[in-house]
N, C-alpha and C positions, 0 to 999 in steps of 0.2 A: 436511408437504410444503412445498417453497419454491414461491413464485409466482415469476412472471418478474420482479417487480423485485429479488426477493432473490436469486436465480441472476446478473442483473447485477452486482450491488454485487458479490457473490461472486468472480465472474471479474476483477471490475477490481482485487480488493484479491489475489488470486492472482496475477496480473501484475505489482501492486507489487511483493509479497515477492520474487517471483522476479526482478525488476530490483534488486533488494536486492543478491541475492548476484550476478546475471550482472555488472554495471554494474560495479562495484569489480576483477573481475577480465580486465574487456578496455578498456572504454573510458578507464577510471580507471590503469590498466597501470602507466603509467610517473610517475604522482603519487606522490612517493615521502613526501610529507609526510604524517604521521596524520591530521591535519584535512580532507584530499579524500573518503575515506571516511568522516566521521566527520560532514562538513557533507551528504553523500549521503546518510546512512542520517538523518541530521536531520530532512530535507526529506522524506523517502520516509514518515518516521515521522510527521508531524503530516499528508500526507497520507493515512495509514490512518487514523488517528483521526480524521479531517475524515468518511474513507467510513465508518467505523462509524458515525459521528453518523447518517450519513442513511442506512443500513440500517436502523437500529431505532427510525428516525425513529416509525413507524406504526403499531410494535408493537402497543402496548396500545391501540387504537384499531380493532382489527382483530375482538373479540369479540364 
């Protein structure tokens, strides 16, 4: 079962990915250079990795 910190990180890194693909196709629109999407999914990417860090921060700490 997830505790309530794991259901948070959960939610935030679901909101990332989903600003993944919404973000490139409205607010990103009319950036016609590959690199507008390319420096977004960058950013969005070392943000998921930053929250994975601190989801499985307490893992093994937990037994």
């Amino acid at each position: 079962m997830l505790n309530e910190r794991e259901k948070k990180w959960g939610i935030i890194i679901a909101i990332i990915i989903f600003l993944g693909y919404l973000l490139p196709y409205t607010l990103l629109r009319e950036v016609t250079a590959w690199y507008g999407s390319f420096l977004l999914w960058a950013i969005l990417g070392i943000i998921i990795i930053w929250a994975n860090i601190k989801l499985t921060q307490g893992w093994g700490e937990e037994e």
